[in-house]
C-alpha positions in Angstrom: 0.0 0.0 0.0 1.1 3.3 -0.9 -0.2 6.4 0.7 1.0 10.4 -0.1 -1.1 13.8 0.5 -1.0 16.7 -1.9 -2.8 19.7 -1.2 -4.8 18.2 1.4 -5.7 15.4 -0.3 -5.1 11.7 0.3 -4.0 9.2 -1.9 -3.5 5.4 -1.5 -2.9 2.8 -3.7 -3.2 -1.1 -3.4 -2.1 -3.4 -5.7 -2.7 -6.8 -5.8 0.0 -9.4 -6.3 -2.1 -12.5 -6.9 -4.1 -10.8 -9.3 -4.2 -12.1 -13.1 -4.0 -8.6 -13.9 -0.4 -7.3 -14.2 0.7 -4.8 -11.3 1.8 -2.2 -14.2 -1.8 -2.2 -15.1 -3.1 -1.8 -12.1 -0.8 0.6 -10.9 -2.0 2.6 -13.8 -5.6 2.1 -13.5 -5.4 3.2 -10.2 -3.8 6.5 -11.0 -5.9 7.1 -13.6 -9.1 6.7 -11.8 -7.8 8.9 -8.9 -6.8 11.9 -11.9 -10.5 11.1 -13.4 -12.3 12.0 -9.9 -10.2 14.7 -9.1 -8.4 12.6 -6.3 -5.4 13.4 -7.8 -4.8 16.4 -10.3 -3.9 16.1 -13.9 -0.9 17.5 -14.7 0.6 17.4 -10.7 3.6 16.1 -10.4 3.8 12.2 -9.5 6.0 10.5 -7.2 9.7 9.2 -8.3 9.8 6.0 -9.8 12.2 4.9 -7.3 10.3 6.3 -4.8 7.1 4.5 -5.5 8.5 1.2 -6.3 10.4 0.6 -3.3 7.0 2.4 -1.6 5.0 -0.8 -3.3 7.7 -2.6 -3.3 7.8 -3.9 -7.0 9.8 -3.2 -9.4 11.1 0.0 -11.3 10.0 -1.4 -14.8 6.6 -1.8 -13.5 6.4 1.8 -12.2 7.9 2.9 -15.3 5.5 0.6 -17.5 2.3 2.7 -15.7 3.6 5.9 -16.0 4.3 5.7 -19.9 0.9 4.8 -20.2 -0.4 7.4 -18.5 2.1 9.8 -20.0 0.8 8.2 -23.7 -2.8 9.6 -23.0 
């Protein structure tokens, strides 16, 4: 579980490792949804990669993986 406040605003995120879908994917669905509802705002900065992946303890290329998706919207 990951957890981080900006602006006031609380953000977790809990991936599931025994999940048929891949952590990248949920990683960036998560985000997403949390940009979408205004949980998070679009354009804001988001955490390190190498913050978040030792944070969710997973790997780089999996943080990396999310974050190109999102960036490719």
């Amino acid at each position: 579980m990951f957890m981080c406040t900006v602006k006031g605003v609380v953000t977790i995120i809990i991936l599931d490792k025994n999940s048929t879908t891949p952590l990248y994917l949920q990683l960036y669905q998560q985000i997403r949804e949390k940009i979408e509802t205004g949980q998070m705002l679009e354009r804001s900065r988001l955490v390190s990669i190498r913050n978040l992946s030792k944070e969710l303890n997973i790997s780089k290329n999996t943080v990396e993986s999310a974050y190109k998706q999102l960036y490719s919207e």
